[in-house]
C-alpha positions as CSV (number, residue, x, y, z in Angstrom):
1,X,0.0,0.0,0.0
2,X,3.3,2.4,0.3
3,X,4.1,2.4,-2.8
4,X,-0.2,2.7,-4.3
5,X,-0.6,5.8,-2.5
6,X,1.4,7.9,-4.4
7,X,0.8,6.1,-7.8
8,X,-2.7,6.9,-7.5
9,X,-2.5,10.3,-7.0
10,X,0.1,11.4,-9.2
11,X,-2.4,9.2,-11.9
12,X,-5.0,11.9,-10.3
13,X,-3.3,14.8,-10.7
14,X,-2.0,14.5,-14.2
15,X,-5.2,13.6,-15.7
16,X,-6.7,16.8,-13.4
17,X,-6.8,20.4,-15.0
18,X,-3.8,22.6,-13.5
19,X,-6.8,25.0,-12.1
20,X,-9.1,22.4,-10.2
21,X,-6.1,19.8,-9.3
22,X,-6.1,20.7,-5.8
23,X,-10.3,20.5,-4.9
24,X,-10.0,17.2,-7.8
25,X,-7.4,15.9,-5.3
26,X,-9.3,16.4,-1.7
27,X,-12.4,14.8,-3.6
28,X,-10.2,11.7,-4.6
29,X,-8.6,11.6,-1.3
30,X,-12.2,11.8,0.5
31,X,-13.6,9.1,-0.8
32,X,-10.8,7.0,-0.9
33,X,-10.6,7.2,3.1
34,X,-14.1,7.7,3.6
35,X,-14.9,4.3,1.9
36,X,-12.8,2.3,5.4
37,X,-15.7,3.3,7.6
38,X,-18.6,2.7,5.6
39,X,-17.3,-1.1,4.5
40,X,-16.7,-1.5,8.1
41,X,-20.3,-0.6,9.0
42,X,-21.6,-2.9,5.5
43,X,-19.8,-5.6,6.7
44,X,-20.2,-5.9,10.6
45,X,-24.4,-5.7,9.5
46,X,-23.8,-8.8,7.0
47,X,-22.5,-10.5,10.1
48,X,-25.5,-9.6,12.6
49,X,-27.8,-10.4,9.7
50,X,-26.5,-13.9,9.1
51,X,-26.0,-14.4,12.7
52,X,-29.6,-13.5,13.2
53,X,-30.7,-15.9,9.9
54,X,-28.5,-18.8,11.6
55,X,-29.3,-18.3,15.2
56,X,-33.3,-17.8,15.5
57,X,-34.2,-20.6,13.7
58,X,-31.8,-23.6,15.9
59,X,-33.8,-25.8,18.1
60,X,-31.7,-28.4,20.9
61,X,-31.8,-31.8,18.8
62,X,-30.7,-34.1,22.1
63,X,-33.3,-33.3,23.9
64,X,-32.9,-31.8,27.6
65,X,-29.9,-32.9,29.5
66,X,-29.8,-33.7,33.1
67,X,-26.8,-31.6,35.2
68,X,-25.5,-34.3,37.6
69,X,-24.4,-33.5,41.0
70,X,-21.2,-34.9,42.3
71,X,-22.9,-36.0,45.0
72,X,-25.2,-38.4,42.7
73,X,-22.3,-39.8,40.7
């Protein structure tokens, strides 16, 4: 990722007119950092939702189970 960075925005500002290059480059730059907090959020509600699809619908198969005292054994 060191060595992207740069590559990217020098790819930015060449292809940007020499009046607009530095509001063309905060633009870039805030959506390329804004997108780490909004995948973040996408993908931690993928997780509740498919813990929420898996979870609701499990039943115990065995049955209830009997806790033994140490004093029954």
């Amino acid at each position: 990722m060191a060595l992207l960075y740069p590559n990217l925005n020098s790819a930015i500002i060449d292809i940007a007119p020499a009046n607009r290059r530095g509001s063309i480059l905060g633009v870039y730059r805030l959506w390329r950092d804004g997108g780490s907090p909004s995948r973040t959020i996408i993908v931690a509600g993928c997780v509740w939702m498919m813990a929420i699809a898996l979870v609701i619908p499990m039943h115990e198969t065995r049955g209830q189970q009997k806790f033994w005292r140490v004093s029954e054994m």
